[in-house]
C-alpha positions as CSV (number, residue, x, y, z in Angstrom):
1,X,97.1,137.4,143.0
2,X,96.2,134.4,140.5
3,X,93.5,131.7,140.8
4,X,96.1,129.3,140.0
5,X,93.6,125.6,140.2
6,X,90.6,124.2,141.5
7,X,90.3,121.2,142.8
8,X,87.2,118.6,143.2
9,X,85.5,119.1,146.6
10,X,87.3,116.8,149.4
11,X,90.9,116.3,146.9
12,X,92.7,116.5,150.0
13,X,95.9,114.1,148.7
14,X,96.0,116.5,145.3
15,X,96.1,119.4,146.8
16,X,98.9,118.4,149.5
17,X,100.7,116.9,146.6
18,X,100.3,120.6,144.5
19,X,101.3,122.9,147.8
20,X,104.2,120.6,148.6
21,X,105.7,121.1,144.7
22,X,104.8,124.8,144.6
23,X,106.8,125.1,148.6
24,X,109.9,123.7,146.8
25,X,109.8,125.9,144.1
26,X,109.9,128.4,146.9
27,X,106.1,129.9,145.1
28,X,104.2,131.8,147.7
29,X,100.4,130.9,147.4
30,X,97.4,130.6,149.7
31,X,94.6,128.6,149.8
32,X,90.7,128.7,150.1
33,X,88.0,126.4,150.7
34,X,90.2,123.9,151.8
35,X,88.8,122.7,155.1
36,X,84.7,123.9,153.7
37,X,84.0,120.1,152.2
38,X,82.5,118.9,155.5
39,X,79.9,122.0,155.2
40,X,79.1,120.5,151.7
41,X,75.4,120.6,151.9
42,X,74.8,123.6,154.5
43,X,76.3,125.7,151.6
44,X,76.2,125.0,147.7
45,X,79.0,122.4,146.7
46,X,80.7,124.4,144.4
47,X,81.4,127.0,147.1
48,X,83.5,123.8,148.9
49,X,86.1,123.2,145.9
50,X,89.8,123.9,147.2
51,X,91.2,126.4,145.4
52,X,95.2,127.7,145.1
53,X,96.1,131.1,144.5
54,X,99.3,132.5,143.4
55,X,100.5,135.5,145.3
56,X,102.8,137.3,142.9
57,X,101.8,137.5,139.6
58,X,105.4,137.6,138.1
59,X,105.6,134.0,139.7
60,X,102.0,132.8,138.2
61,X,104.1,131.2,135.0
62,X,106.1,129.3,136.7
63,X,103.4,128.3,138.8
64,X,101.2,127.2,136.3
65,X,104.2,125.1,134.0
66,X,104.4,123.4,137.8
67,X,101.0,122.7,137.5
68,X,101.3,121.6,133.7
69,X,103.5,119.0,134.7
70,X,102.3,117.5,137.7
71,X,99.0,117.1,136.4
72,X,100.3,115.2,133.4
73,X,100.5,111.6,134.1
74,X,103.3,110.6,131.9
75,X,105.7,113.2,132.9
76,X,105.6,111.5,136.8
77,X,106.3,108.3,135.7
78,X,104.5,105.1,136.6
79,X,107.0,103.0,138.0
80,X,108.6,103.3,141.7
81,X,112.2,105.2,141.9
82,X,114.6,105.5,144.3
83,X,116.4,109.6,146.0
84,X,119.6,110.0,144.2
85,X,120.4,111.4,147.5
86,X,119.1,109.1,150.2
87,X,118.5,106.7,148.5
88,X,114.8,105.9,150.1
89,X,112.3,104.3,147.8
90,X,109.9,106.8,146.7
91,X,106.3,106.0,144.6
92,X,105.7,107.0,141.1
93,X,103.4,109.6,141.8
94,X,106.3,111.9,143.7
95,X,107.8,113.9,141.7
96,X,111.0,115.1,144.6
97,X,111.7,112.5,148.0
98,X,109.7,112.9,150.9
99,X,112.4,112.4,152.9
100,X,115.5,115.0,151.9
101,X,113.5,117.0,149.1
102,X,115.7,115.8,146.4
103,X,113.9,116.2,143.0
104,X,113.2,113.2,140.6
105,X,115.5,112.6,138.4
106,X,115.1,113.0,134.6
């Protein structure tokens, strides 16, 4: 098992956004600290950061290329597209379609 990233304490939205691409890559992970940020301040902050672990090492690579990209801001894409499948209008920052999964083209 991998520390795979580490997220700012209450980053809720970017760590949904990095378990819902690492669940359609079919990447088992777990996570830790993720519900701590409300005892910010009974504990030391740092100890509150969400953290997401890779399971199986042989799948850390993958993992972390996953990670590469989603974290890059030009590779999403800063206009709006629409599901080559469904066809429902989708915000730049998604990378596959909320509604059917379909991945983002190009």
């Amino acid at each position: 098992m991998k520390r795979l990233y580490t997220f700012n304490a209450g980053d809720v939205a970017g760590l949904s956004l990095l378990r819902a691409e690492l669940d359609l890559a079919g990447i088992t992970y777990v996570t830790r600290n993720d519900g701590l940020f409300s005892a910010a301040g009974g504990i030391p902050v740092t100890e509150c950061h969400p953290e997401v672990w890779v399971l199986e090492n042989e799948h850390f690579d993958r993992a972390d290329r996953i990670l590469r990209d989603w974290l890059t801001p030009a590779k999403r894409g800063k206009l709006p597209w629409q599901c080559p499948e469904c066809a429902e209008e989708l915000d730049a920052q998604f990378e596959s379609c909320w509604n059917c999964g379909a991945s983002r083209p190009g």
